[in-house]
N, C-alpha and C positions, 0 to 999 in steps of 0.2 A: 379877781374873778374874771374867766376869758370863755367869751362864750355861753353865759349863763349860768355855768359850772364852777365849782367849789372843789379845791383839791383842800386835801388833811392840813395841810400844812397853814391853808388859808381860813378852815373852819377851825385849827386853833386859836389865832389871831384875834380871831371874830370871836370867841367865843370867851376869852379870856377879853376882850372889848365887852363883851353883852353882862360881865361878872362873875363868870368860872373862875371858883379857888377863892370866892370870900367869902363863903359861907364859914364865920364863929363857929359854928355847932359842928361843923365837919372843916376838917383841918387837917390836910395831908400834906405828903412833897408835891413838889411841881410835877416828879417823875408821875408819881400816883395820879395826881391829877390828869395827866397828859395820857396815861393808860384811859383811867375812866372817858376822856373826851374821846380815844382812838374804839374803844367799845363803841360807845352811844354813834360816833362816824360809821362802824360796821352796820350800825342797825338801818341806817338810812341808805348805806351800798349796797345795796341789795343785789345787784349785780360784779361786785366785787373789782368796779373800773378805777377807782383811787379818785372817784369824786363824786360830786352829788348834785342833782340841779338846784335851782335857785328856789323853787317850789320847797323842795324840801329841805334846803336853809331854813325859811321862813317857818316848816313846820318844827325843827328844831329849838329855834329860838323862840318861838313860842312856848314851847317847853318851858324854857328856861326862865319865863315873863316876860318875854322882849315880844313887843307887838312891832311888826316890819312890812310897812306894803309891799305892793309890786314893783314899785317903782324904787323903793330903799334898798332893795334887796337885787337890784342887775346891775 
């Protein structure tokens, strides 16, 4: 993270860290997986820059049940 900012490539990482892809009950390829993360990353790009701030890390992974201060998340 440089800057406060999240590029795609580093909110996979982190997100497959936070337990993206082990949901039993949903069971796809990595590929499918790595789509669905690149969607749910459009929703937070809202501006279409190819990253996302730290803010909005945090509201992501909350999403996902990862509770992340401010300070876990810079």
């Amino acid at each position: 993270m440089r800057d406060g900012n999240v590029s795609f490539e580093e909110f996979v990482d982190i997100a497959w860290s936070a337990g993206a892809g082990t949901d039993p009950d949903h069971i796809v390829s990595r590929e499918e997986e790595e789509k669905e993360l690149r969607d749910a990353f459009r929703v937070f790009d809202k501006h279409n820059r190819g990253y996302i701030t730290a803010s909005d890390l945090r509201a992501v992974l909350q999403c996902l049940g990862e509770d992340l201060s401010e300070e876990e998340s810079k």
